[in-house]
N, C-alpha and C positions, 0 to 999 in steps of 0.2 A: 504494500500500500504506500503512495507515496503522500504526505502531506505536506498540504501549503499552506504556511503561515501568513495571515491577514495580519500586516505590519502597518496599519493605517491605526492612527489615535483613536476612533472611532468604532467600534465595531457598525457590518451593516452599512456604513458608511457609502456615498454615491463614487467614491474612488476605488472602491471595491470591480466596479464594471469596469472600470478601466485599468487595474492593476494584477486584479486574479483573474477574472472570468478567461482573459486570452491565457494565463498558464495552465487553469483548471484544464479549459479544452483539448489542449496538449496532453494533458498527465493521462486525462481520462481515457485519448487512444492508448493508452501502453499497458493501465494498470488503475487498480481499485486507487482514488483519491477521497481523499478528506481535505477539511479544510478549516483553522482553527484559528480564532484570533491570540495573537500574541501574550494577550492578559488571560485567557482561557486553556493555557496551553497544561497539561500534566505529564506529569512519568511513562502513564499510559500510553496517550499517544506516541511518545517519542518511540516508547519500546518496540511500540507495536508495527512502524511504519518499515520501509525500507531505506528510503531517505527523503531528504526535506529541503523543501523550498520556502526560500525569504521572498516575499513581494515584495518590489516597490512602492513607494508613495507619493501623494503630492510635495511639491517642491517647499511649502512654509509647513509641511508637517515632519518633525524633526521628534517626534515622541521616543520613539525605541533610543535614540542616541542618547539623549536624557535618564534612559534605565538600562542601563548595562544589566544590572543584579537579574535582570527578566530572561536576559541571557547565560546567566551564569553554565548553563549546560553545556552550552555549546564547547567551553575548554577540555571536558571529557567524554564528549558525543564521539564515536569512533564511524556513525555511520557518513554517509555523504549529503552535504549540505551545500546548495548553490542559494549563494546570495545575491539578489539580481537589485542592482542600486542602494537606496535605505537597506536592504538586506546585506549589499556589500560592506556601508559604513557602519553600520550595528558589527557587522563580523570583526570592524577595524577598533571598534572602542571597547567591546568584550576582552581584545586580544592585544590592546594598550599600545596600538597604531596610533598614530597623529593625524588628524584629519585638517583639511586647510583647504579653504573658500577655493571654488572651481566652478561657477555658473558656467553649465553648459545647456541649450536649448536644439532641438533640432537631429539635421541629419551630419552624423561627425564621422570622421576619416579613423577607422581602429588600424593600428598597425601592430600584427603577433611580433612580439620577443622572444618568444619561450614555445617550443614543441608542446601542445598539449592533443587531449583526444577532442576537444571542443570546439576549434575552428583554427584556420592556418591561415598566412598569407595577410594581407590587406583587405579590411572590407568596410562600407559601412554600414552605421547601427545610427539606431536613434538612443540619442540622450535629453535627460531632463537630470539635472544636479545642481546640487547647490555647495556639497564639498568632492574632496576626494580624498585618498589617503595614502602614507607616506606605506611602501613595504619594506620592512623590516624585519627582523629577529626569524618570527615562524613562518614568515606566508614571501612570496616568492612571486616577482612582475610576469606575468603571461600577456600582457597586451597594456599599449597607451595609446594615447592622442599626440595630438601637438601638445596638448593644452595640460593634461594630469594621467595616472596610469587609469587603465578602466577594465584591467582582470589580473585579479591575482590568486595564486592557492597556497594552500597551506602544505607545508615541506613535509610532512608528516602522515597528514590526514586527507581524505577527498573531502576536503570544504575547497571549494571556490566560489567568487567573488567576480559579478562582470555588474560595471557603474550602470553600462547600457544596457537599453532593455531590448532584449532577447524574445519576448512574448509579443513587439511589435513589430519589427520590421526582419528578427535573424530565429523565427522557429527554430530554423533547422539546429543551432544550437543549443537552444533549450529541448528538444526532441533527443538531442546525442546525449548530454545529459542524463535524462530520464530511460533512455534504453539502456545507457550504461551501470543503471543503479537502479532498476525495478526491479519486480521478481518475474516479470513471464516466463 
């Protein structure tokens, strides 16, 4: 089962249609989905899932960054977790990254650094951000812009981290993803 975390301040909330509904519809070709908001989240679900997806949010909703402690799992979560924007930055202040102002709006140029199974080469993605973050210590640059990095993973664990969001303009990444880490 994979679960996606409703990372909006709000549960319910009208950014919901715009943030989960296009990764819901993805999960749901591959594999059984749920989907939880962030303040509602237990033990349960994390156990029971195969891996988990961070949504993004609107661009003045900054709530998750504000409660790390909401995240505290995530430092001993072994399964895989794709953090897609606010789900990126949330990964970056759990894990005592530095974040620093990055207004990005639009369609932006990604360029890969790093081999990963998620996408290669040059491409682009649509962003909406308001920070980015520095990699550091555990997580490791897979992709930037001109402008900030916008993919990184963790050296240890299958948690990654893309600023851009992937559920509007780059499915197929979020599909690779979710094939890589379901159970079918």
């Amino acid at each position: 089962m994979i679960l996606v975390v409703d990372m909006n301040c709000k549960k319910n909330s009208l950014a919901y249609y715009e943030f989960l509904l296009p990764i819901i519809s993805e999960a749901q070709t591959l594999d059984k989905c749920t989907v939880k908001h962030y303040l509602e989240l237990t033990r349960t679900d994390l156990d029971s899932c195969s891996s988990v997806v961070l949504s993004g949010t609107p661009l003045k909703d900054n709530a998750t960054l504000e409660q790390p402690e909401k995240f505290a799992w995530l430092k001993n979560f072994s399964k895989p977790v794709l953090g897609i924007c606010a789900g990126m930055q949330t990964l970056g202040v759990v894990f005592d990254l530095k974040l620093h102002k990055c207004l990005q709006i639009g369609m932006t140029q990604i360029c890969t650094v790093k081999e990963n199974p998620l996408f290669a080469g040059t491409f682009r993605a649509y962003t909406l951000h308001n920070f980015s973050m520095e990699a550091s210590g555990e997580f490791e640059v897979l992709a930037e812009s001109s402008r900030c990095i916008q993919a990184v993973k963790h050296k240890q664990k299958p948690i990654y981290g893309v600023l851009f969001h992937p559920e509007v303009r780059n499915p197929d990444i979020l599909k690779r993803f979710l094939e890589l880490h379901s159970e079918v």
